[in-house]
C-alpha positions in Angstrom: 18.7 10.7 10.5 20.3 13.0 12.9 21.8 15.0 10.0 19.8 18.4 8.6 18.0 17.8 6.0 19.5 18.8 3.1 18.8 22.4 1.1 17.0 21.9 -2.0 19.1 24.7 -4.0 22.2 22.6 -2.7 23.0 21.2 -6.2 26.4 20.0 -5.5 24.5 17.9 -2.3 22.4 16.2 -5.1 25.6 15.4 -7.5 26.9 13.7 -4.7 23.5 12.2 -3.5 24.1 8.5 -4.2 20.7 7.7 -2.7 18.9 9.8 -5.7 21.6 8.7 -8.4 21.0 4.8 -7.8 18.1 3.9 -6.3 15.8 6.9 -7.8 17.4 7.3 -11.1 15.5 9.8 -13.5 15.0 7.6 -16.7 11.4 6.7 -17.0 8.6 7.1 -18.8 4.6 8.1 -18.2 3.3 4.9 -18.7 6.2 3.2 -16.4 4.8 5.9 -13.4 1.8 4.2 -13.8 3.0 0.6 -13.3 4.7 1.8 -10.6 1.3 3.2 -8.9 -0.7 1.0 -9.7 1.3 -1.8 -8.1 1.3 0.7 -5.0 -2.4 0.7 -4.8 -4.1 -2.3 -6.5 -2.6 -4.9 -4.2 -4.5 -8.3 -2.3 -6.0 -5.4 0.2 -9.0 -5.1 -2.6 -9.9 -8.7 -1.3 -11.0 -6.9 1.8 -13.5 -4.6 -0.1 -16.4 -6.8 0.8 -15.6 -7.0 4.4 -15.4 -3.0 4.2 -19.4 -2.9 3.0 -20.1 -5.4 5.9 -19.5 -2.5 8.1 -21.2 0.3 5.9 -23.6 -1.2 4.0 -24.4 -0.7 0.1 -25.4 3.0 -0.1 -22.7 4.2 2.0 -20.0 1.5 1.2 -20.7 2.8 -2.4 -20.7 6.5 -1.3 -17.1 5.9 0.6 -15.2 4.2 -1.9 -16.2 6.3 -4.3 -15.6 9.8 -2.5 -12.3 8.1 -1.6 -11.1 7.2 -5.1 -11.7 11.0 -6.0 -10.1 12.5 -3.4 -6.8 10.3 -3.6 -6.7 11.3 -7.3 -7.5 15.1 -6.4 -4.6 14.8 -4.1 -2.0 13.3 -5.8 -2.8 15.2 -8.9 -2.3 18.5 -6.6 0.9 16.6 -5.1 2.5 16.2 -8.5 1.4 20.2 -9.5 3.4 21.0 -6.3 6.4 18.5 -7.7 6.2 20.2 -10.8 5.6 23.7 -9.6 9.0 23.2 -7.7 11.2 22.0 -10.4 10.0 24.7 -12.5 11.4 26.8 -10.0 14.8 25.2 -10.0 14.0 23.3 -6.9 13.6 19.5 -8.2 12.1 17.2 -5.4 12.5 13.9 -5.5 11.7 12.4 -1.9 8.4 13.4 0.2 10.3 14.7 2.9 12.6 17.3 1.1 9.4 18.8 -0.5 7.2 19.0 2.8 10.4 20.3 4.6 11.2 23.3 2.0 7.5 24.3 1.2 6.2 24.2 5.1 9.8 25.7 5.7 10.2 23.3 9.1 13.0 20.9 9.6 10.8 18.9 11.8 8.8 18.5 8.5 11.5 16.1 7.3 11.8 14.4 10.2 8.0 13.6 11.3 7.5 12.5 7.0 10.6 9.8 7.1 9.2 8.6 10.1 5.8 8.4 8.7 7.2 7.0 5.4 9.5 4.4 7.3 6.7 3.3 9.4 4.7 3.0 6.6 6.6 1.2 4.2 8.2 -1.5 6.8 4.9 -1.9 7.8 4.2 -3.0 4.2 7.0 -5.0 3.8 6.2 -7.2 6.7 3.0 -7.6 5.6 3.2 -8.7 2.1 5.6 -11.2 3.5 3.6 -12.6 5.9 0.6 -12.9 3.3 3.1 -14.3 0.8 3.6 -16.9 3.9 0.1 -17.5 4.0 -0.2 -18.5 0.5 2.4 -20.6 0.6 0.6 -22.7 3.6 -2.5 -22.2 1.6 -1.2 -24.2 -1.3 1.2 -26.4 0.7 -2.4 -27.4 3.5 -4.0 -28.2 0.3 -1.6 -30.6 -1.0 -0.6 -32.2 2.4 -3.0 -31.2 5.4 -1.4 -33.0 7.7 2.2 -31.7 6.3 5.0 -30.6 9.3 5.6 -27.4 8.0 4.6 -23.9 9.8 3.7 -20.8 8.6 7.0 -19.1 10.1 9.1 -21.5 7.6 7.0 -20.4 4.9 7.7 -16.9 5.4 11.1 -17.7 5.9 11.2 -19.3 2.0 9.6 -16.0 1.4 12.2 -13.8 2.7 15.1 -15.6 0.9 13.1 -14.6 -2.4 12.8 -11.0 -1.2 16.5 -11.3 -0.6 17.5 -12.1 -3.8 14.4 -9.5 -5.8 15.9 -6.8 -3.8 19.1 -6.7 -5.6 17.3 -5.2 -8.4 19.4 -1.7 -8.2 16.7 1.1 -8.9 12.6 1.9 -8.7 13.3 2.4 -12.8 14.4 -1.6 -12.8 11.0 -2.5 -11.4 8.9 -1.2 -14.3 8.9 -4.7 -15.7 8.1 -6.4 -13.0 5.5 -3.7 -11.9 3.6 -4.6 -15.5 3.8 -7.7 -14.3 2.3 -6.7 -11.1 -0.4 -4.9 -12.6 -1.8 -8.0 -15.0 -1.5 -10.0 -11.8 -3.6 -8.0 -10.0 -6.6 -8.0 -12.9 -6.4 -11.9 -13.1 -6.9 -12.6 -9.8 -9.5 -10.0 -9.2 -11.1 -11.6 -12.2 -10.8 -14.8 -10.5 -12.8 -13.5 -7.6 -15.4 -12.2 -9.2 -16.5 -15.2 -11.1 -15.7 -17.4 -7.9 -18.0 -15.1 -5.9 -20.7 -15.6 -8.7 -20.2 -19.3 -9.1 -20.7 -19.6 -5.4 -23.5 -17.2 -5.4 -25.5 -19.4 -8.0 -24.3 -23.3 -6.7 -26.5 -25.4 -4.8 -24.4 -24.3 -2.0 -25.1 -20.7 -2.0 -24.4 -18.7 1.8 -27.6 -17.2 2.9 -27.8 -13.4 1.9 -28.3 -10.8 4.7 -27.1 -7.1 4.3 -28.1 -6.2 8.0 -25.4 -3.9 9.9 -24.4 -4.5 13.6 -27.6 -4.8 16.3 -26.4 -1.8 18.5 -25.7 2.2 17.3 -22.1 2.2 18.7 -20.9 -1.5 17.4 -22.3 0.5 14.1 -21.0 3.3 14.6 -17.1 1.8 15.4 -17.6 -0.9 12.3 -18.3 1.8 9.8 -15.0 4.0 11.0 -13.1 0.8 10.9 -14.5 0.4 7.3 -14.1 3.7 6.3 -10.0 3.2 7.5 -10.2 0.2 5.5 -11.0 1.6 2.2 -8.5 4.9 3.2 -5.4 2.6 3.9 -6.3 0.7 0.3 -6.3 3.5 -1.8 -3.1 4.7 0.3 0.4 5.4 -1.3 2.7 7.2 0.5 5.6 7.1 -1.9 4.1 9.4 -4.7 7.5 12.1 -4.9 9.8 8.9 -4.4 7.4 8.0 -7.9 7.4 11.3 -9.7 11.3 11.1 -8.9 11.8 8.6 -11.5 10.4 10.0 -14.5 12.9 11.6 -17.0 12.2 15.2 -16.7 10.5 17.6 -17.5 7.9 15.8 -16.0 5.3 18.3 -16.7 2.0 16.4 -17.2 3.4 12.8 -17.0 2.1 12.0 -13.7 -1.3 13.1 -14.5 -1.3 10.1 -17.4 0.3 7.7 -14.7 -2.4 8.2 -12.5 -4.8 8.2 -15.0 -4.1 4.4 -16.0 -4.0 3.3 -12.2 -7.6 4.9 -11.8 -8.5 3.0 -14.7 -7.5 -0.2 -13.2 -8.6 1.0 -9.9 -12.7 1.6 -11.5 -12.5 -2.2 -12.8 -11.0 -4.2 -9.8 -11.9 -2.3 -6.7 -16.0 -2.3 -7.9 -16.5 -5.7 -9.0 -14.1 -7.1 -6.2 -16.4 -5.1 -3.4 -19.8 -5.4 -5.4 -19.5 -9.4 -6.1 -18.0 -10.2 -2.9 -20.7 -8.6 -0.7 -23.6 -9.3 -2.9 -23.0 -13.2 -2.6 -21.5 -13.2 1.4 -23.3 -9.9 2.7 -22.4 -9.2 6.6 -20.7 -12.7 6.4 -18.2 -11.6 4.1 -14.7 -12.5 5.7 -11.9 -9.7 5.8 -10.3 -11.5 2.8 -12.9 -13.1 0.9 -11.0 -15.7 -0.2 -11.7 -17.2 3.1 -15.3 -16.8 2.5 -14.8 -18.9 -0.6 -12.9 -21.7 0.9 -14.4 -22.1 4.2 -13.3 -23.9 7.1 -16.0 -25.7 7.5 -18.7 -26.6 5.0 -17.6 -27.2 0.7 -15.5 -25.3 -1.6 -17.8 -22.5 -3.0 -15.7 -22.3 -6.3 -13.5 -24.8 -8.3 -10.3 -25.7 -6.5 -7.9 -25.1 -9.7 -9.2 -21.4 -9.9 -9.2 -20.6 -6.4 -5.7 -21.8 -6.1 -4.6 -20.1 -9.2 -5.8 -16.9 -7.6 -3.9 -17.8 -4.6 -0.6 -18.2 -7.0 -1.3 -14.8 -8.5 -1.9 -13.0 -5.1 1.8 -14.6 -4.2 3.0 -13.0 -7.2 2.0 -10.0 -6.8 2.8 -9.9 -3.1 6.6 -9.9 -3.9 6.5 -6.6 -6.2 4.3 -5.0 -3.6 6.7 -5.6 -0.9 9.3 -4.4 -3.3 7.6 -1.1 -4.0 7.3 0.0 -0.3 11.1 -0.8 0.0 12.6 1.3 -2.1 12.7 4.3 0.5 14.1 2.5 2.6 16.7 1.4 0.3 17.1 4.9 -0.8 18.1 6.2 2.7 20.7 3.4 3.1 22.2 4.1 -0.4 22.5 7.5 0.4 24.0 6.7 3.6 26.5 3.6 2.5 27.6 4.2 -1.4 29.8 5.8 -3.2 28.5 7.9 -5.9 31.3 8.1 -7.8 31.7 4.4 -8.2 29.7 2.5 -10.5 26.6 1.2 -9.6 27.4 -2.5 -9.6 31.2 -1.5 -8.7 33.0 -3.8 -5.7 32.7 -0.9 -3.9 28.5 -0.4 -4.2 28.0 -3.8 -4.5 28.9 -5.6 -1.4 27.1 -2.9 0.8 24.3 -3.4 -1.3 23.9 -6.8 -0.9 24.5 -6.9 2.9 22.0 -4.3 4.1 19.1 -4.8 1.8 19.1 -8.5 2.4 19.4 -7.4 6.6 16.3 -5.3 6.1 14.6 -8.1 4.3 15.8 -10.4 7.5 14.4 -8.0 9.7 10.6 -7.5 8.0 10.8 -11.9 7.6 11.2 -12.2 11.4 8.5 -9.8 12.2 6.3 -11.3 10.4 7.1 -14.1 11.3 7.3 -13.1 15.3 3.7 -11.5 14.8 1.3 -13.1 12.7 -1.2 -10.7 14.3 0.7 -7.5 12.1 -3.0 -6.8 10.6 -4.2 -5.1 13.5 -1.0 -3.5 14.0 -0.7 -2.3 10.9 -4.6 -1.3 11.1 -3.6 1.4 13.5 -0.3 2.3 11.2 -2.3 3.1 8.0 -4.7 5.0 9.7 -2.8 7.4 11.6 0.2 7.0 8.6 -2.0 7.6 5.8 -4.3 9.9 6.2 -1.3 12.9 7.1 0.4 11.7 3.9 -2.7 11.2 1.5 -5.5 13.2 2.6 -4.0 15.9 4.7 -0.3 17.4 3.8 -0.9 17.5 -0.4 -4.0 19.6 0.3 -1.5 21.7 2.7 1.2 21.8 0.1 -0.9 23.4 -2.7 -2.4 25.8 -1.1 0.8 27.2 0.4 2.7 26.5 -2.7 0.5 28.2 -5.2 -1.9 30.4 -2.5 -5.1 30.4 -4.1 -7.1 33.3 -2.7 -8.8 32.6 0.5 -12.2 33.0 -1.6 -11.7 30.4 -3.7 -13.4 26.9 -4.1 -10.0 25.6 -4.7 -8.9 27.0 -1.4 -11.8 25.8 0.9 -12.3 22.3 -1.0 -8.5 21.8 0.5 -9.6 23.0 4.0 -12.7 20.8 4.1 -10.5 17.6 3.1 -7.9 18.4 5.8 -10.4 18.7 8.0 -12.6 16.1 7.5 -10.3 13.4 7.1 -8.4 14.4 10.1 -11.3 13.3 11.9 -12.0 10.3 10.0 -8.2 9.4 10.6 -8.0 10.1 14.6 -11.9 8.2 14.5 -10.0 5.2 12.2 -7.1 4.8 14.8 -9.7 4.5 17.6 -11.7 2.0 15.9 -8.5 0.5 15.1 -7.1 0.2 18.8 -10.6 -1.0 19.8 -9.9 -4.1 17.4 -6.4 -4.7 18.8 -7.6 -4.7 22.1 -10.6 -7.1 21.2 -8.4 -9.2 19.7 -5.2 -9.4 22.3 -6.5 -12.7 23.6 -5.7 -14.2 20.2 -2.4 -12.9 19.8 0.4 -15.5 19.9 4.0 -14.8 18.9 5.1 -17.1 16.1 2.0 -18.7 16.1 0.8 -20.7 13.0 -2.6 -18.7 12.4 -3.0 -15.3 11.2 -5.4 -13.7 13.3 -8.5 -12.3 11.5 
C-alpha cells in the first residue's frame, strides 16, 4: 500500500492487473449485480430492526428506515452514474478507491478509502464468523446443554469452512451462491415474522409497552445509536468492486441490480422491524431471536422453526462473510499472482490457497479472541459507513457531472453530506458511549457474546 495508486488512463497497468483479471473478472450479468447486493445488504443485521424502534419509537423508527432506504438507493444510483460517466470517458473504474482518487484528484483519496474499505470489510468478516459461531452453539446447547464445547471451537469449525469457500476464484463465481444467499435471507425473515406473531397471540404473550428511555439524554443517545443501527444495515461499501463485475457496457445495469435488492429490501426489512417491535416493544432484544427464545421463561415459537431459522442465518452468514472478502482478496491477487498464468495455474494457485486461508485464520481468531466485536464494530460502521455511503457518492456526482450551483440536484447532495456527517460523528459517540458501558463485560475468548 505504500505504492501510488495507479493512473486510470494507464491501460497497460490494467492488462497486467491480476487483481482486476481474477478476482473482479468482467463477465456478469444485471440480475447477477443484484445477487451480489442484495447479499451485501439483506444480511442477519435486519434481526436487529426491532431493537432499532426500541430506541426511536414507531413514527420516527418508520420515518428513519424509510428516509434511509431512499437515500442509500439515491446514492448508489448516483455512484453507478459516476461509474458509468467514467467508462464512457475511457476511464473504466472498477475499485472504490481508483475512482475517488482520480475524480477528487488526491492520492490520499486512495489511501483513506482502502483503509476505510479494509476496515470495513474485515470487520465483516469477523463478524459473520463469530455469528456463524453462535449458531452453531445455538443448535449444539439445544441438543446437549450441558455439552463441553465453547463458542471459540465453534468458530474455529467455522473458519475451516470459510477456508475452503474462499477458494472460489472470483466475485463472478459467487453469483450462485449469492442466489442462494438471497432465498436464505427471505425464509428466515419469513420465519421471524410468523414466530413474532405466534408469540404475539400464545398464552404466553410478553407484555406490550412502546415507551422510550425515562430521561431526555438516555433518549436522545438511544435514538443516535438506533439511527447508526439502521445506517450500518443498509451499508455496502463495495458498490465499484460490484459494478466492476458486470460485462460492459454497463450502462443502466446497476440501476436494475439495485432495483431487485430494494425489492427484497421493502419485504424483509418492514415486516422483520414491524413484527418484531409490535409483539416485544422496548423489550425487543438486539437480535430478536433472543427475544423469541428467552433465557428464562418458554419458547415463544415452535422449536423446529426457530432452529430452522437459526440453520438459514448460518447459511447465509458464510456468503456474507464471503462478499466483504473479496477486496481483500483483490489486493493480495494484485499483489501475489501472476497475470499471465492461468487462473488455477501452479503458479496462481498455491499463493491462492495460502493467503486467503491466512486471512480467514486471522478474522477466526478475532473473533474468536473478542466475542465483544459488536460494539467494536458499532463504532467501525458508523464512522466507516457513513463517508462511503452517505457522504463521498454525493461528493463524486456533483464534481463529476457539476450540476449548477442552483440546482435541486446540487443542494439535495449538500444537505445529505451534511446531515449525515452529523448523524455519523453523533452515531460514533453514541457508539463509544456503549463500549464504554459495556467494558465490564468484555472478556477475551469468553463463551458469551456480549449484547
Amino acid at each position: 500500500m505504500s505504492e501510488a495508486p495507479p493512473s486510470p488512463e494507464n491501460e497497460s497497468f490494467r492488462q497486467g492487473d491480476a487483481g482486476a483479471t481474477f478476482v473482479l473478472e468482467s463477465k456478469g450479468e444485471w440480475y447477477h449485480a443484484g445477487f451480489h447486493l442484495t447479499t451485501a445488504i439483506v444480511g442477519p443485521t435486519i434481526l436487529t430492526l426491532p431493537y432499532a424502534f426500541r430506541g426511536l419509537g414507531w413514527g420516527l423508527g418508520f420515518f428513519c428506515l424509510t428516509v434511509m432506504g431512499v437515500v442509500t438507493f439515491y446514492s448508489y444510483y448516483l455512484m453507478s452514474l459516476v461509474l458509468e460517466h467514467c467508462e464512457k470517458a475511457g476511464r473504466r473504474h472498477i475499485r472504490f478507491r481508483e475512482l475517488a482518487s482520480d475524480v477528487l484528484g488526491s492520492g490520499w483519496m486512495y489511501y483513506f478509502v482502502i483503509f476505510i474499505q479494509t476496515a470495513i470489510n474485515t470487520g465483516i468478516s469477523i463478524g459473520a464468523i463469530l455469528l456463524a459461531g453462535q449458531c452453531l452453539q445455538i443448535m449444539y446447547s439445544a441438543v446437549s446443554p450441558d455439552g463441553p464445547l465453547r463458542l471459540w471451537q465453534f468458530i474455529a469449525m467455522v473458519t475451516m469452512v470459510m477456508m475452503v469457500l474462499s477458494q472460489l476464484p472470483s466475485f463472478h463465481s459467487l453469483r450462485h451462491v449469492n442466489l442462494a444467499s438471497l432465498f436464505l435471507s427471505l425464509a428466515y425473515t419469513f420465519i421471524v415474522v410468523f414466530a413474532c406473531i405466534h408469540a404475539g397471540v400464545s398464552k404466553n404473550a410478553p407484555q406490550r409497552d412502546y415507551s422510550l428511555e425515562s430521561s431526555k439524554f438516555s433518549v436522545v443517545m438511544s435514538a443516535f445509536t438506533s439511527i447508526s443501527i439502521i445506517a450500518a444495515i443498509f451499508g455496502n461499501g463495495i458498490v465499484p468492486e460490484i459494478q466492476a463485475t458486470l460485462a460492459p457496457p454497463v450502462t443502466g445495469k446497476m440501476l436494475k441490480g439495485l432495483m431487485m435488492c430494494y425489492s427484497v429490501i421493502l419485504v424483509t426489512f418492514y415486516s422483520a422491524a414491524v413484527s418484531g417491535y409490535y409483539v416485544f416493544g422496548n423489550k425487543a432484544s438486539s437480535n430478536i431471536l433472543k427475544s423469541l427464545m428467552p433465557d428464562e421463561g418458554p419458547v415463544l415459537a415452535p422449536t423446529w422453526l426457530l432452529g430452522l431459522g437459526v440453520v438459514f442465518v448460518l447459511l447465509q452468514l458464510f456468503a456474507i462473510g464471503l462478499v466483504y472478502s473479496q477486496v481483500a482478496y483483490e489486493i493480495m491477487e494484485t499483489k501475489s499472482a501472476d497475470v499471465n498464468q492461468g487462473m488455477f495455474s501452479k503458479r496462481n494457485l498455491i499463493p491462492r490457497m495460502i493467503l486467503r486461508s491466512l486471512y480467514m485464520i486471522f478474522c477466526g481468531f478475532f473473533a474468536a479472541m473478542l466475542p465483544f466485536f459488536g460494539d467494536i464494530n458499532g463504532v467501525v460502521g458508523a464512522l466507516g459507513f457513513i463517508p462511503l455511503d452517505f457522504i463521498l457518492p454525493m461528493l463524486l456526482y456533483n464534481m463529476t457531472y457539476k450540476p449548477s450551483r442552483s440546482s435541486f440536484t446540487y443542494w439535495i447532495n449538500i444537505i445529505i453530506m451534511v446531515v449525515f456527517t452529523g448523524v455519523g460523528l453523533l452515531g460514533s459517540f453514541s457508539s463509544v458511549r456503549k463500549l464504554v458501558l459495556d467494558a465490564s463485560k468484555f472478556k477475551l475468548f469468553s463463551d458469551d457474546v456480549v449484547d
